[in-house]
N, CA and C atoms as an extended XYZ file, in Angstrom:
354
Properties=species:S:1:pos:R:3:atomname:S:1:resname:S:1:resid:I:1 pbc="F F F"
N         0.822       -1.186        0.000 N   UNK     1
C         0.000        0.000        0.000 CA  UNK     1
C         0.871        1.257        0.000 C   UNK     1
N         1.857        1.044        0.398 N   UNK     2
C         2.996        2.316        1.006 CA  UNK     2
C         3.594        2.025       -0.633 C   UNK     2
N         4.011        1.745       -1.161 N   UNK     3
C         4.616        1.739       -2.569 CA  UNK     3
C         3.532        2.521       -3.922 C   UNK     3
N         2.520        2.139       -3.376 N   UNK     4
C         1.282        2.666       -4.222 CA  UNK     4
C         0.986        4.393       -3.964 C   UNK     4
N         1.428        4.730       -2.706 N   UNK     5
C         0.938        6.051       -2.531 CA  UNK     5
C         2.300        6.834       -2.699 C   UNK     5
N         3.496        5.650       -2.773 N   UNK     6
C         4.683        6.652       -3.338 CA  UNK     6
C         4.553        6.864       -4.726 C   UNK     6
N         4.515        6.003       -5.449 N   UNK     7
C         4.407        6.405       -6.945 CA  UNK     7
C         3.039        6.934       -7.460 C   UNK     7
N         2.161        7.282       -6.770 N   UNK     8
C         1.346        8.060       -6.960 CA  UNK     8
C         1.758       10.081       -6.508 C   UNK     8
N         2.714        9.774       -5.660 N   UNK     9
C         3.529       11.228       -5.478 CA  UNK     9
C         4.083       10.880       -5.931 C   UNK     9
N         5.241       10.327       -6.755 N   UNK    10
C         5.917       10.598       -7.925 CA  UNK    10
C         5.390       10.915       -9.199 C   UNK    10
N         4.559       10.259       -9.642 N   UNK    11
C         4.023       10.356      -10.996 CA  UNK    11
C         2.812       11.260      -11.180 C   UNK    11
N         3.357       12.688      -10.978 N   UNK    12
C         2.478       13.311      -11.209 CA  UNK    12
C         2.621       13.722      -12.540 C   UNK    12
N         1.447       15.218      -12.937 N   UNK    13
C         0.685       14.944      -14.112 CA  UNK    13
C         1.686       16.674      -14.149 C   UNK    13
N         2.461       16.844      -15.370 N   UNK    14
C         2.622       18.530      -16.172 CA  UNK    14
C         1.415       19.103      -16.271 C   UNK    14
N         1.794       20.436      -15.157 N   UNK    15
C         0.649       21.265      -14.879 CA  UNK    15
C        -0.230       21.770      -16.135 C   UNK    15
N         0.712       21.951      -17.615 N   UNK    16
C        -0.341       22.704      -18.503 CA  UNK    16
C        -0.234       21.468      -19.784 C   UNK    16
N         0.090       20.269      -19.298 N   UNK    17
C         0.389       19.116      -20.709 CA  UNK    17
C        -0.735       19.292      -21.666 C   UNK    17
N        -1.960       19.099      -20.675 N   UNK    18
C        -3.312       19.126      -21.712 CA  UNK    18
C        -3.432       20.643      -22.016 C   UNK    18
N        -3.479       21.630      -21.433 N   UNK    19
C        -3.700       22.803      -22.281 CA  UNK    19
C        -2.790       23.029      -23.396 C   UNK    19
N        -1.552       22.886      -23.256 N   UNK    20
C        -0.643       22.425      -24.883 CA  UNK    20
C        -1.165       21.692      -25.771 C   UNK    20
N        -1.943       20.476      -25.261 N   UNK    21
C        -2.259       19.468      -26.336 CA  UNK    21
C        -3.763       20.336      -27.064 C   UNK    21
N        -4.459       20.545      -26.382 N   UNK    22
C        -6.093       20.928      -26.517 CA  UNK    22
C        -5.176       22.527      -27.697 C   UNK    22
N        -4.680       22.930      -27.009 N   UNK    23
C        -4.488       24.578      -28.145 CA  UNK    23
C        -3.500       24.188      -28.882 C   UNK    23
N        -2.755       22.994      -29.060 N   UNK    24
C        -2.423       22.293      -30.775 CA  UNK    24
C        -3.373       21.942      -31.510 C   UNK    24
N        -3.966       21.165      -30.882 N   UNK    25
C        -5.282       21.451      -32.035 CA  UNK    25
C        -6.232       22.376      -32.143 C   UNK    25
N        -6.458       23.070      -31.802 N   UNK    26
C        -7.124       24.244      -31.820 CA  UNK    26
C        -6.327       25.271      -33.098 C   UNK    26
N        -5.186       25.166      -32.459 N   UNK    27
C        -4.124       25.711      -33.475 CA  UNK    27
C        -4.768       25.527      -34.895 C   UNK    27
N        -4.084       24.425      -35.387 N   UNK    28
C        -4.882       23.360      -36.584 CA  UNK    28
C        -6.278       23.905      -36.965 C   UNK    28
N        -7.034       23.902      -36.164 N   UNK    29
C        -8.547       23.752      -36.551 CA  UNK    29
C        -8.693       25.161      -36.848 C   UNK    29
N        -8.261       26.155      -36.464 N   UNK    30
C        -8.502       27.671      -36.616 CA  UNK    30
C        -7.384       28.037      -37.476 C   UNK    30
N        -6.664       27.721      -38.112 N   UNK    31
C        -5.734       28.195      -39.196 CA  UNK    31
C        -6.590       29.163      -39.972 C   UNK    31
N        -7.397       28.347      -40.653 N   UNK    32
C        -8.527       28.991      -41.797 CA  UNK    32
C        -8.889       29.979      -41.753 C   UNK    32
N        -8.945       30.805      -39.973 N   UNK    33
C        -9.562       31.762      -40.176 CA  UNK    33
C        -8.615       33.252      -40.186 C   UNK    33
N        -8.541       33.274      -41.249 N   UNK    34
C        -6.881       34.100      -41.504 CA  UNK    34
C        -5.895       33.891      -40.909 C   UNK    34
N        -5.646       32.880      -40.230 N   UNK    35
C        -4.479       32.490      -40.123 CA  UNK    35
C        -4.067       33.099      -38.767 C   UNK    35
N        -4.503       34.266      -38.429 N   UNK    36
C        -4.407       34.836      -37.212 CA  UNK    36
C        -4.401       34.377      -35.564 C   UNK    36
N        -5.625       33.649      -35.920 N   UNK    37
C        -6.167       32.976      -34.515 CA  UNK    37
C        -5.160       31.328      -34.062 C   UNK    37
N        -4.966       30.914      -35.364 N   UNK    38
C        -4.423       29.788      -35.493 CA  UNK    38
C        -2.347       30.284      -34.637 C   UNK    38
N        -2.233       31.153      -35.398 N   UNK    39
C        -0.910       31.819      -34.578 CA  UNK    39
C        -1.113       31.812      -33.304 C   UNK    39
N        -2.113       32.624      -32.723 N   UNK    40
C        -2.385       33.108      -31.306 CA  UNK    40
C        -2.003       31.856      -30.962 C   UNK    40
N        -3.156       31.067      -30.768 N   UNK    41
C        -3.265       30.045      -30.065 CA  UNK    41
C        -2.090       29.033      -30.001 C   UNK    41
N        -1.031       28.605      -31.755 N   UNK    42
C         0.299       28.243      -31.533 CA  UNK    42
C         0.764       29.029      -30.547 C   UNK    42
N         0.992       29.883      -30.599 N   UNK    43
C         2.097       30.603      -29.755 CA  UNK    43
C         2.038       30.890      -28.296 C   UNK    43
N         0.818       30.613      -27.363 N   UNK    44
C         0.324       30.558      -26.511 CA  UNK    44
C         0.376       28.853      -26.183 C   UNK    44
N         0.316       27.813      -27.084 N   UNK    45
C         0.949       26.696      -26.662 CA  UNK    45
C         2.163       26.630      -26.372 C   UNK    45
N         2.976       26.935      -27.399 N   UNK    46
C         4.792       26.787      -27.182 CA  UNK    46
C         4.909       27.404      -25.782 C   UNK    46
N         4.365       28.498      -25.703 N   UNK    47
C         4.809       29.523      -24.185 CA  UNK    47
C         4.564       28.108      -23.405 C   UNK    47
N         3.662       27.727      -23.074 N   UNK    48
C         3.117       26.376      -22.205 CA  UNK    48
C         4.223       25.666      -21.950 C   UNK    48
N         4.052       25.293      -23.102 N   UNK    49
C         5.235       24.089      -23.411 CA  UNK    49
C         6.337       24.269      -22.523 C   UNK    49
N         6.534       25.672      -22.853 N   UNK    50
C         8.267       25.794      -22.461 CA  UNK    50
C         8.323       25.725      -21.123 C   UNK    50
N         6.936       26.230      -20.664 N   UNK    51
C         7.132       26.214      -18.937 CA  UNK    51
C         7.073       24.686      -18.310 C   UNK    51
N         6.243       24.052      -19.122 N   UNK    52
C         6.182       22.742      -18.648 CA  UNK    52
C         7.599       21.820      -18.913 C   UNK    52
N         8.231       22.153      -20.026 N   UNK    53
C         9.506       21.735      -20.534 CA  UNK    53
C        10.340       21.672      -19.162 C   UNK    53
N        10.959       22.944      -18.917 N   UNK    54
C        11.775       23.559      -17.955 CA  UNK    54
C        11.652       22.292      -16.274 C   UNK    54
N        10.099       22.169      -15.918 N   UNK    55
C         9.617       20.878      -14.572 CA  UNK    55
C        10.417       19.642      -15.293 C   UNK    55
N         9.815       19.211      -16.479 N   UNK    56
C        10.604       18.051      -16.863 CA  UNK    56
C        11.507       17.636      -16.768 C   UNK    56
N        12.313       18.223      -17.584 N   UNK    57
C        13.598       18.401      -17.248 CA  UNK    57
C        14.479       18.571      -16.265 C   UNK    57
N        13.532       19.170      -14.971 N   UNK    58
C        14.280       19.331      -13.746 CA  UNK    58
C        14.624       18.006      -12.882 C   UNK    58
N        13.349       17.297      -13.228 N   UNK    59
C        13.141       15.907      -12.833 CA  UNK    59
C        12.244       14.699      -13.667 C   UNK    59
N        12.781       14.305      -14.715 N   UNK    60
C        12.039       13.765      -15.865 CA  UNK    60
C        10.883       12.382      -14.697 C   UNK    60
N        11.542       11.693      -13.963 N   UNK    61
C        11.224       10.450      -13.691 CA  UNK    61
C         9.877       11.137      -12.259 C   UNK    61
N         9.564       11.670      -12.058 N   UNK    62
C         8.204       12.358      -11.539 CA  UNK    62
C         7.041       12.667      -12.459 C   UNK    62
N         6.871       13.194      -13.647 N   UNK    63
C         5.852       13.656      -14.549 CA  UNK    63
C         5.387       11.836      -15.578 C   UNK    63
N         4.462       11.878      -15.747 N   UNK    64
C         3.752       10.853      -16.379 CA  UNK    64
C         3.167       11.431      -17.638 C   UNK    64
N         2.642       12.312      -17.877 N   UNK    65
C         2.127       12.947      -19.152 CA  UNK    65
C         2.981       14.002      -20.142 C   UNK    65
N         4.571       12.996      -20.257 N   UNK    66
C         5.497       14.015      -21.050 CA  UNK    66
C         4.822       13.673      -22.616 C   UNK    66
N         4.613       12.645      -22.930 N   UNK    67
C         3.824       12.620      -24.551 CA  UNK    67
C         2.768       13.612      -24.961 C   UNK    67
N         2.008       13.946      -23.872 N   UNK    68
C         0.525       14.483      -24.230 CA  UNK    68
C         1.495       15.874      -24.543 C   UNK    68
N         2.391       16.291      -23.805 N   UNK    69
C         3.345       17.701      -24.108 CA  UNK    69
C         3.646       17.946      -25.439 C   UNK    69
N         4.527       16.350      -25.216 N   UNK    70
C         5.270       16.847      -26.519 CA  UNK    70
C         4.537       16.729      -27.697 C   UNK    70
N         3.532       15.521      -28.026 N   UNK    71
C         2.170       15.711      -29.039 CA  UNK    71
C         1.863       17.030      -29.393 C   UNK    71
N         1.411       18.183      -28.269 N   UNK    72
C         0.668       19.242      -28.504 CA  UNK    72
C         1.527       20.066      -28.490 C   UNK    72
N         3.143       20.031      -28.344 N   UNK    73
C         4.324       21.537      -29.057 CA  UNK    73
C         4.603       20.568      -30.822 C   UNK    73
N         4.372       19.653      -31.129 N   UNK    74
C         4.360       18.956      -32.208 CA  UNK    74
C         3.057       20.002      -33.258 C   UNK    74
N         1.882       19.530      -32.341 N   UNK    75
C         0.728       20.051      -33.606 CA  UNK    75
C         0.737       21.490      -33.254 C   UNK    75
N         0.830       21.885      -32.262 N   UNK    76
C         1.440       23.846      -32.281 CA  UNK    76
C         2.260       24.451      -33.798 C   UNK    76
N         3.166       23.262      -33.565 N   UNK    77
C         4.106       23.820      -34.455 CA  UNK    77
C         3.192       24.066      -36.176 C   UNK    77
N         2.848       22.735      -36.199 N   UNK    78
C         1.973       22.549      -38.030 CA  UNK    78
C         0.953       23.188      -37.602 C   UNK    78
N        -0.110       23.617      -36.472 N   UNK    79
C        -0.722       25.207      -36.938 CA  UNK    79
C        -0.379       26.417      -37.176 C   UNK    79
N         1.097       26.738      -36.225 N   UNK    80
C         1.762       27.791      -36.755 CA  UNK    80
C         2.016       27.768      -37.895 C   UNK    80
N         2.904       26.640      -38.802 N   UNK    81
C         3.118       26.526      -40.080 CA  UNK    81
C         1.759       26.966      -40.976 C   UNK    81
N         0.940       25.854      -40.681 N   UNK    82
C        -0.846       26.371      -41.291 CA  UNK    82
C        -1.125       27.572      -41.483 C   UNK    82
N        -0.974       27.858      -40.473 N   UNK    83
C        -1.545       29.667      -40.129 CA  UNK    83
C        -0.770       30.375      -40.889 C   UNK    83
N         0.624       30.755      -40.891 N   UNK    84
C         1.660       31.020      -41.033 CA  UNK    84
C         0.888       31.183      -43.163 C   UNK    84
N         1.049       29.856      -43.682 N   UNK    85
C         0.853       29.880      -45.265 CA  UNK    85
C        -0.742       30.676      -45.614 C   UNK    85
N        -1.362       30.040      -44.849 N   UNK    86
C        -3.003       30.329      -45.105 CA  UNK    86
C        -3.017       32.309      -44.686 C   UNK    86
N        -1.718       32.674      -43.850 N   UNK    87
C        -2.250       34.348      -43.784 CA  UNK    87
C        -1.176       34.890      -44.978 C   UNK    87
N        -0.439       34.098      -45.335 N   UNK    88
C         0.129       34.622      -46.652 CA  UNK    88
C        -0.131       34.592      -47.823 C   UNK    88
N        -1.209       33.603      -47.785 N   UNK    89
C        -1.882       33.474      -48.907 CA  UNK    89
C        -2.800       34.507      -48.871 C   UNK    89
N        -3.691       34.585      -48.332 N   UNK    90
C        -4.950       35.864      -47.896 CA  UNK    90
C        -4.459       37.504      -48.093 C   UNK    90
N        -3.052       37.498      -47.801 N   UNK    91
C        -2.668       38.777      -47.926 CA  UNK    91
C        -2.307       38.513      -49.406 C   UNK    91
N        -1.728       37.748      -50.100 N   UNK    92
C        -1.184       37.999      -51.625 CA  UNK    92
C        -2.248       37.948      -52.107 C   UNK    92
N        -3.584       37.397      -51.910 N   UNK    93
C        -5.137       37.254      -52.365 CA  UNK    93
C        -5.271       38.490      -52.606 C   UNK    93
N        -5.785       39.413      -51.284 N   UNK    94
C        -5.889       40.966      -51.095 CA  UNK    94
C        -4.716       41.929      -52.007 C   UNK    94
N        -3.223       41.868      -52.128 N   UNK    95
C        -2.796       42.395      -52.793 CA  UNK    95
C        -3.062       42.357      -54.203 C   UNK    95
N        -3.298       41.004      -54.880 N   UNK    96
C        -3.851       41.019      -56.233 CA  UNK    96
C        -5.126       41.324      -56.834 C   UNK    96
N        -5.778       40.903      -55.901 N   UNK    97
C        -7.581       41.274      -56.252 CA  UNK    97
C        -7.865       42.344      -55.602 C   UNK    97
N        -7.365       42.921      -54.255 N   UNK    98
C        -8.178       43.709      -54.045 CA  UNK    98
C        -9.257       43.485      -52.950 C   UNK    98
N       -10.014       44.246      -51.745 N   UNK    99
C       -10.650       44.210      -51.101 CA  UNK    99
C       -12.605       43.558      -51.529 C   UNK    99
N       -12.344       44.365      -53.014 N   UNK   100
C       -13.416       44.203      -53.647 CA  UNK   100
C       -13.836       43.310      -54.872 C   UNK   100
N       -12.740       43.054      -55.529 N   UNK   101
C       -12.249       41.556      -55.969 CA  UNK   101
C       -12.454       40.376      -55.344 C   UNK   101
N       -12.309       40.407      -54.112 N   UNK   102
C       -12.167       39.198      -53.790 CA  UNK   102
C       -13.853       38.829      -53.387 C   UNK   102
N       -14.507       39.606      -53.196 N   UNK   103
C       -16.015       39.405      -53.221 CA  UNK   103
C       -16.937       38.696      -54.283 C   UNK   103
N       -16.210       38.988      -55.349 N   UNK   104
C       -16.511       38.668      -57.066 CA  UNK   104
C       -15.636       37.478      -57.521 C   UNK   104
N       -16.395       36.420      -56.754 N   UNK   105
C       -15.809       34.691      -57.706 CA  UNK   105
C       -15.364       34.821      -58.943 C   UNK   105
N       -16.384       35.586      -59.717 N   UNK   106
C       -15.723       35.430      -60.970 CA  UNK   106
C       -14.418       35.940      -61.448 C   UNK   106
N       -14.406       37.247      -61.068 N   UNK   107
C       -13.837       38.113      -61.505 CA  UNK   107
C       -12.279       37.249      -60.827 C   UNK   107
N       -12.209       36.782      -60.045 N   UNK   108
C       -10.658       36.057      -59.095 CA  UNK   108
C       -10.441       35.080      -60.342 C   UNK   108
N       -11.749       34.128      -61.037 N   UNK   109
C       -11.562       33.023      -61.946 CA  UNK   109
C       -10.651       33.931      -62.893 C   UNK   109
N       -11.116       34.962      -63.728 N   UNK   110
C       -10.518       35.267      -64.485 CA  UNK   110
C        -9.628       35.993      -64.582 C   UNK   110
N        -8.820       36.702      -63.077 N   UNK   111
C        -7.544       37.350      -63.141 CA  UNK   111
C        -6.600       36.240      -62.928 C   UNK   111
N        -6.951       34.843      -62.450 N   UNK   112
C        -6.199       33.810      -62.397 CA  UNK   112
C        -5.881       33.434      -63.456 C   UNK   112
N        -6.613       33.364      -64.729 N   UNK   113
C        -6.648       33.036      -66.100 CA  UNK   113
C        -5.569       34.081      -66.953 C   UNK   113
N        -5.552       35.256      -66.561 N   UNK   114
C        -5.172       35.877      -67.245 CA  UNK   114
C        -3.461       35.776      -66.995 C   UNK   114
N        -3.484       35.849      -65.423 N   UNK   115
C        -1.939       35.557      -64.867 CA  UNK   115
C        -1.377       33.763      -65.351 C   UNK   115
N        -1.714       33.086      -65.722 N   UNK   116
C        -1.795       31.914      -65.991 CA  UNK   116
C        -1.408       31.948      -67.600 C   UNK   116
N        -1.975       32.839      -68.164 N   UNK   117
C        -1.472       32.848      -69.834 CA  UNK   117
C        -2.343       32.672      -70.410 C   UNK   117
N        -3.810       31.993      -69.776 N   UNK   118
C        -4.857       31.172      -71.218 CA  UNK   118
C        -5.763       32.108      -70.926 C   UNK   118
């Protein structure tokens, strides 16, 4: 019984593992929306991360949920990336078409056509 309640104080849980993991994907899932939100939320994981990193490391063989960490500074990273292409795309969108262009499907079909050659 005394062995059970030691490694139950050893193996505790990284204070923000799941909030890293939950705002990697979040990351991911909100890219789309200019790319903006999808940053926030990367970059507000990594911060996590790093604090939770720093406990680990101090004493790896105490924490039990180092995967769920490192999983969610993993998918942080490919929403930052996400975000990152999807707001560069949106801005070269806006620089070529225009605020009011980009309202007009068609009109995007056929400045694509025209930049394209056919």
């Amino acid at each position: 019984m005394e062995q059970s309640n030691f490694n139950e104080l050893t193996n505790q849980k990284l204070p923000n593992a799941t909030a890293v993991l939950i705002l990697g994907i979040l990351s991911i899932v909100t890219c789309c929306c200019y790319g903006i939100l999808g940053l926030i939320l990367g970059g507000i994981a990594l911060y996590l991360y790093k604090k939770d990193i720093v406990l680990y490391n101090a004493n790896p063989q105490s924490y039990s949920n180092y995967s769920n960490l490192n999983i969610g500074r993993i998918l942080a990273i490919v929403g930052i990336v996400l975000s990152v292409i999807y707001l560069l795309m949106t801005i070269w969108m806006v620089a070529t078409f225009g605020l009011e262009g980009m309202e007009d499907p068609q009109a995007i079909q056929e400045k694509m056509r025209e930049m394209m050659g056919q």
